[in-house]
C-alpha positions in Angstrom: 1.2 -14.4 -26.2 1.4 -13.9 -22.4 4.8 -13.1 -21.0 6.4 -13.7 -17.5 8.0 -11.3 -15.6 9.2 -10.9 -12.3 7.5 -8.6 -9.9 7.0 -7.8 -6.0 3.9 -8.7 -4.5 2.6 -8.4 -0.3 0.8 -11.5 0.1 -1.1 -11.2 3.1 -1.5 -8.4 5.6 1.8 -7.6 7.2 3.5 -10.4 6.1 6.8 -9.3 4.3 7.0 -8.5 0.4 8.5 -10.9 -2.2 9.0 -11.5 -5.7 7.5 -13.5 -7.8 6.9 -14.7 -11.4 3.8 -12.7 -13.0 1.7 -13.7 -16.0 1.2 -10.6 -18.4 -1.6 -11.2 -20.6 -1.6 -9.6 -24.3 -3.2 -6.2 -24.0 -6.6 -6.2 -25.3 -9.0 -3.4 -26.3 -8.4 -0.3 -24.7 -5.4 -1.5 -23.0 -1.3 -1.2 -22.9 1.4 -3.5 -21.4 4.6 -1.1 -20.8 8.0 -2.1 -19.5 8.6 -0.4 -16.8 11.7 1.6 -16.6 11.4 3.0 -12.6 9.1 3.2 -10.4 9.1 5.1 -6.9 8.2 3.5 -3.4 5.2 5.3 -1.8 3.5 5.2 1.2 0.1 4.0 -0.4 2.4 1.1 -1.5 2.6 0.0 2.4 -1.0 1.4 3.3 -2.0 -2.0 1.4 0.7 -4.5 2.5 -0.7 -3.3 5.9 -4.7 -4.0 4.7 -5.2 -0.4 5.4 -6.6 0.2 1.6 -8.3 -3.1 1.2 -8.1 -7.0 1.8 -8.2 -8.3 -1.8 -4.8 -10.4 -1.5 -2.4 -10.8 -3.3 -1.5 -7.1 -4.1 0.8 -6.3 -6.9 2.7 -3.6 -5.6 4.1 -0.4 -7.4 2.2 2.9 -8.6 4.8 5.7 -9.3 6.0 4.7 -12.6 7.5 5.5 -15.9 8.2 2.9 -18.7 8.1 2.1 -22.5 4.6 1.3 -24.0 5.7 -2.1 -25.5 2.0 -3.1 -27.2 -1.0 -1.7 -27.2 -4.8 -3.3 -27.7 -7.6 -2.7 -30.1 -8.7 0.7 -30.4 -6.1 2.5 -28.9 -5.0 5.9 -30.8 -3.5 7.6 -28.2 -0.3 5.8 -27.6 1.7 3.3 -29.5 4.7 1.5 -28.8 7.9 3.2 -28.1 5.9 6.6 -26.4 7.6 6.8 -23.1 5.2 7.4 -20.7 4.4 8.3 -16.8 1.6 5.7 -15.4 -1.8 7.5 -13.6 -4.0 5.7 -11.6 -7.3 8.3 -12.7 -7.5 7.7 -16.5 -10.6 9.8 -17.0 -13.7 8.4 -18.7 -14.7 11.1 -20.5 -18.6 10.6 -20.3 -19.2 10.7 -16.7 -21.4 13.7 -15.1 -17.8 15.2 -14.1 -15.9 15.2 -16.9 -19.6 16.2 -19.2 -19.6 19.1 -17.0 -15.9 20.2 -17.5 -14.3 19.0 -14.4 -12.5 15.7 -15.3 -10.4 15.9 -12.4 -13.1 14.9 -10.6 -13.7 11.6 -12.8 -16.3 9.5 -11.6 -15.9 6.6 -13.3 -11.9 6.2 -13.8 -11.0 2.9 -15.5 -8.2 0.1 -15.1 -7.2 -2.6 -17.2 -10.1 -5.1 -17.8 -8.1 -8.1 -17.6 -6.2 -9.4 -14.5 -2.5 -9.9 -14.2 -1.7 -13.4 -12.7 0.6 -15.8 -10.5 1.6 -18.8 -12.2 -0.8 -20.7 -10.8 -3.5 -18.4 -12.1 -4.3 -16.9 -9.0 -5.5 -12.8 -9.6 -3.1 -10.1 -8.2 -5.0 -6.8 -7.2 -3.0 -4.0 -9.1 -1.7 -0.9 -6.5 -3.8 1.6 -8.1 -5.0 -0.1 -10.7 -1.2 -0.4 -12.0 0.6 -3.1 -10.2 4.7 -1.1 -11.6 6.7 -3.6 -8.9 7.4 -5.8 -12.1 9.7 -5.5 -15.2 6.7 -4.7 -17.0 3.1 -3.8 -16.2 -0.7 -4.1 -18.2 -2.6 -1.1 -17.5 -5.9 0.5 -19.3 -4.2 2.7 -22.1 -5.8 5.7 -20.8 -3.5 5.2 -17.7 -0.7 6.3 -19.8 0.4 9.9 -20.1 3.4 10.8 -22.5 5.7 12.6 -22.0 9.4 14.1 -23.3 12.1 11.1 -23.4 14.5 13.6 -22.4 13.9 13.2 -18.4 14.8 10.7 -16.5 13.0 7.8 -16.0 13.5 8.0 -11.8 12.4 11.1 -11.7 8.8 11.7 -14.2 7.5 8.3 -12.6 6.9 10.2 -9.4 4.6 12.1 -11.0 2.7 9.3 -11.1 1.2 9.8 -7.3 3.2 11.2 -4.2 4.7 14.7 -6.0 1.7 15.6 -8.2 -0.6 15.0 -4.8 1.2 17.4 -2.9 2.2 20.2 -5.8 -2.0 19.7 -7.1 -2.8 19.7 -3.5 -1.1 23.7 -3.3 -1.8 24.7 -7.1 -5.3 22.7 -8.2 -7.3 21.9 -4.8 -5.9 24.6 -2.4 -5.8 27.1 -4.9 -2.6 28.9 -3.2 -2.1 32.3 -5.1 0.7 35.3 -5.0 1.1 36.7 -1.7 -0.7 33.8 0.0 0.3 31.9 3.7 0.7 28.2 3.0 1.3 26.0 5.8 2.1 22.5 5.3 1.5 19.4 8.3 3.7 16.7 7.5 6.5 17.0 5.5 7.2 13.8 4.1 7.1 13.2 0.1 3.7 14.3 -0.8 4.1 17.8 1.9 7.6 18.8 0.8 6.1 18.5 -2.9 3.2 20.8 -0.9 5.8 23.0 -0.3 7.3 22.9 -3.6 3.7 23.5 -5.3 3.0 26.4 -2.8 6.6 27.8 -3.9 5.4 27.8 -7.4 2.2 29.4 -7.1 4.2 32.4 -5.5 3.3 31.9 -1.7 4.3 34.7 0.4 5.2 32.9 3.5 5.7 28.5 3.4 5.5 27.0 7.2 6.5 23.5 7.2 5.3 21.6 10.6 6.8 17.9 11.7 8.3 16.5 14.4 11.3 15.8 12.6 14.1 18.2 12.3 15.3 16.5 9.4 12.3 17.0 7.8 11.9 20.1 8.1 15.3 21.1 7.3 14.5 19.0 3.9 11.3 21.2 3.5 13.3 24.0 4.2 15.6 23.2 1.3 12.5 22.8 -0.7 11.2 26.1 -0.3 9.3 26.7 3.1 10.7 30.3 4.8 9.5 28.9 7.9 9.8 25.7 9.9 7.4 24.6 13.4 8.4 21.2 15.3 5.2 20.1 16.7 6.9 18.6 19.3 8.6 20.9 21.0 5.6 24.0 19.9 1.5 23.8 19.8 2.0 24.6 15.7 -1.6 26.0 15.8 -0.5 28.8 18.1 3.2 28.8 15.9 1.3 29.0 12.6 -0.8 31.7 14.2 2.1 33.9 15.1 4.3 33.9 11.8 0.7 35.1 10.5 0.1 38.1 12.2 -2.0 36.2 14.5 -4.4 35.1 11.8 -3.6 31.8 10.4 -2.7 31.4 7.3 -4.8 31.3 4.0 -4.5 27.8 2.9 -2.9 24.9 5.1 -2.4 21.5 3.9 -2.5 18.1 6.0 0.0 16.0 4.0 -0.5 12.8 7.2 -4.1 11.7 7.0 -4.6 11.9 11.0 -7.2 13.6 13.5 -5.0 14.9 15.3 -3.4 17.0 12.8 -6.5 17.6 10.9 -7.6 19.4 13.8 -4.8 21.5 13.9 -4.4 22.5 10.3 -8.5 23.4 10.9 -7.5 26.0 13.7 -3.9 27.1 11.8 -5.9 28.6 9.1 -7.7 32.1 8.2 -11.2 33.3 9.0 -12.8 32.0 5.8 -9.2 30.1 4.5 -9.2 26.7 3.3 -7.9 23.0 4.8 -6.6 20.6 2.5 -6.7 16.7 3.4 -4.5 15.4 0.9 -2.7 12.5 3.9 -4.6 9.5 3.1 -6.7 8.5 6.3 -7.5 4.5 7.4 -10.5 3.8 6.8 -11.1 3.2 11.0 -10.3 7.0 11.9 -12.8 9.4 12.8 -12.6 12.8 13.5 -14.9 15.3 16.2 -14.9 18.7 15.3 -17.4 21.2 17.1 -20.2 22.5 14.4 -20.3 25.9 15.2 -16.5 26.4 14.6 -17.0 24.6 11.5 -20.0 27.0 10.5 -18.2 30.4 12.4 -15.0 30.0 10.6 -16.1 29.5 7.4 -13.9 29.2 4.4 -13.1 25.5 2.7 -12.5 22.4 3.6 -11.3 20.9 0.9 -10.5 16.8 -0.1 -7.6 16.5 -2.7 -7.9 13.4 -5.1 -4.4 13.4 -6.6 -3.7 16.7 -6.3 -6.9 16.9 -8.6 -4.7 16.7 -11.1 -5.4 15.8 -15.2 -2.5 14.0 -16.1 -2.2 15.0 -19.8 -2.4 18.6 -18.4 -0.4 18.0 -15.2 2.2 15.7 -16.0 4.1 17.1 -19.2 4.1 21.3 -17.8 5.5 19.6 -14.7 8.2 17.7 -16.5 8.5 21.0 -18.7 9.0 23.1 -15.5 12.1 20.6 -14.5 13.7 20.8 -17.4 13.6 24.5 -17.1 15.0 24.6 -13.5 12.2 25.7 -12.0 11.3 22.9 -10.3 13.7 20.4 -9.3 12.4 16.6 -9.4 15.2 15.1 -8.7 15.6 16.3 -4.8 12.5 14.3 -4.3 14.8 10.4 -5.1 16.6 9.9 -1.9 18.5 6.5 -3.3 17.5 4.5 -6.0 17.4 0.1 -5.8 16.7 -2.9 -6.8 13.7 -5.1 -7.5 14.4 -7.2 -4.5 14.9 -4.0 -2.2 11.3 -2.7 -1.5 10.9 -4.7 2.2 13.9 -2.5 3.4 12.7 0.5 1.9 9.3 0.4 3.0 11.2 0.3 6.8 13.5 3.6 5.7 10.7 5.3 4.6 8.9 4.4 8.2 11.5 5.7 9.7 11.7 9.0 7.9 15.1 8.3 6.5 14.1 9.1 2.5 11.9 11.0 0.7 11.6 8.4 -2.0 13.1 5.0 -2.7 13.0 4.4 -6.8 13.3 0.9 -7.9 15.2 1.2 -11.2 15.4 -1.5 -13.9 
């Protein structure tokens, strides 16, 4: 039998978030419904109250979650009720030419839920990410479901679930950062501090964090960067340049999705070093780069999907690593809130004042 719950929704472009009764079908085959237990409040998140993902309003809001699988639909072996779980938005197919070639990181063919989540008076919400977590419970494709142990706290493993695997993949899987390495990371918000933390744990040498916010940098700082470079007061190409020997360094990582600072993390790096792009662009912005510095520099430049992460790889060694104390999760959750909280905390994280916002149930 269906089941109503209340969730948060952005109804039209720019027009402010509210919460509403939503219509949970009965999973069917392949699929899960899971009560969500947290759920983080990311960027992305306001990318499509702001039509800057798509225009297929109503959105149901909320990606970076963890919950309770509560049922589960024909066919599914992997999970069963009761798992605890962190929610991905890439649940690999299996059968594309990606994942038949090894690479199912790379997944061309992820899959959601078949069936559509609802407002009372039927009309179809578009899921954030195929998820939709903004609601007391949630009906996902069961593949989108990654277990793993009970033990850590709900808050904290949901963010796994986008912003902190993005950046720590974007270091570890994409960039390929290794011992000994210069890692420098453009915008330190959620996704670059978790850069930062990623670059950390794959045994960088030397970690420059760049913003033009002193708070956070001195955040990154506390995450792990040995160096810091305020792009507004210093031209952080020439800055990275000089903390590297005047080189560049071997891997830089553009955690804001923006020409400008694509351009720069292009010129920060190496002879023959790579560029990340793991800040998600608008689809309107273009970039203008000369081809023979693009062709004489050599080197990678690199798109990072997720962190191209695999979730039932990623997600429970990262959970593993916090529990160990290598790793600390929990500096990432700035405050946690309420259901009816999210309009106020998309405007704090605007402003730069949190790393993450978790809704908590």
């Amino acid at each position: 039998m269906a089941q109503q719950v209340q969730g948060v929704i952005a109804p039209g472009k720019n027009e402010p978030v509210r919460v509403e009764t939503i219509v949970i079908p009965d999973p069917g085959p392949g699929e899960a419904v899971v009560k969500i237990q947290a759920c983080g409040v990311c960027h992305t998140d306001l990318h499509y109250k702001q039509g800057g993902i798509n225009d297929d309003f109503p959105f149901l809001l909320g990606h970076e979650a963890a919950g309770i699988v509560e049922s589960v639909g024909e066919g599914v072996t992997d999970v069963e009720p009761g798992d605890f779980v962190v929610l991905n938005w890439r649940a690999v197919c299996g059968q594309c030419r990606a994942c038949l070639r090894g690479r199912p990181w790379y997944c061309f063919n992820t899959h959601n839920a078949r069936q559509k989540m609802t407002l009372l008076d039927g009309t179809e919400l578009s899921p954030a990410l195929g998820i939709g977590a903004f609601a007391e419970k949630t009906l996902v494709a069961a593949g989108q479901c990654t277990k793993v142990d009970p033990e850590v706290s709900p808050a904290v493993a949901g963010l796994l679930g986008c912003g902190v695997m993005a950046g720590i993949g974007a270091a570890i899987n994409t960039g390929e950062v290794g011992r000994g390495d210069s890692v420098a990371v453009i915008g330190c918000g959620g996704v670059g501090d978790a850069a930062v933390v990623g670059a950390r744990l794959a045994g960088a040498a030397k970690i420059i964090a760049v913003d033009i916010d002193d708070r956070k940098l001195d955040m990154a700082k506390k995450m792990g960067a040995t160096h810091t470079v305020n792009s507004q007061a210093t031209d952080p190409v020439e800055a990275i340049r000089s903390l590297t020997g005047g080189n560049g360094a071997d891997v830089v990582i553009e955690a804001v999705g923006r020409p400008e600072t694509y351009k720069q993390a292009f010129y920060a790096r190496d002879l023959a070093g790579t560029v990340v792009l793991v800040g998600v662009p608008t689809p309107e912005l273009q970039i203008e780069l000369p081809m023979i510095d693009v062709f004489g520099r050599g080197g990678s430049l690199k798109s990072s999907w997720y962190g191209d992460c695999l979730p039932s790889r990623d997600f429970p060694m990262l959970i593993d690593l916090h529990q160990q104390g290598r790793i600390d999760l929990g500096a990432f959750v700035t405050e946690t809130i309420g259901l009816g909280d999210i309009e106020q905390a998309f405007t704090r994280m605007h402003g730069g004042d949190v790393l993450r916002s978790v809704v908590v149930f």
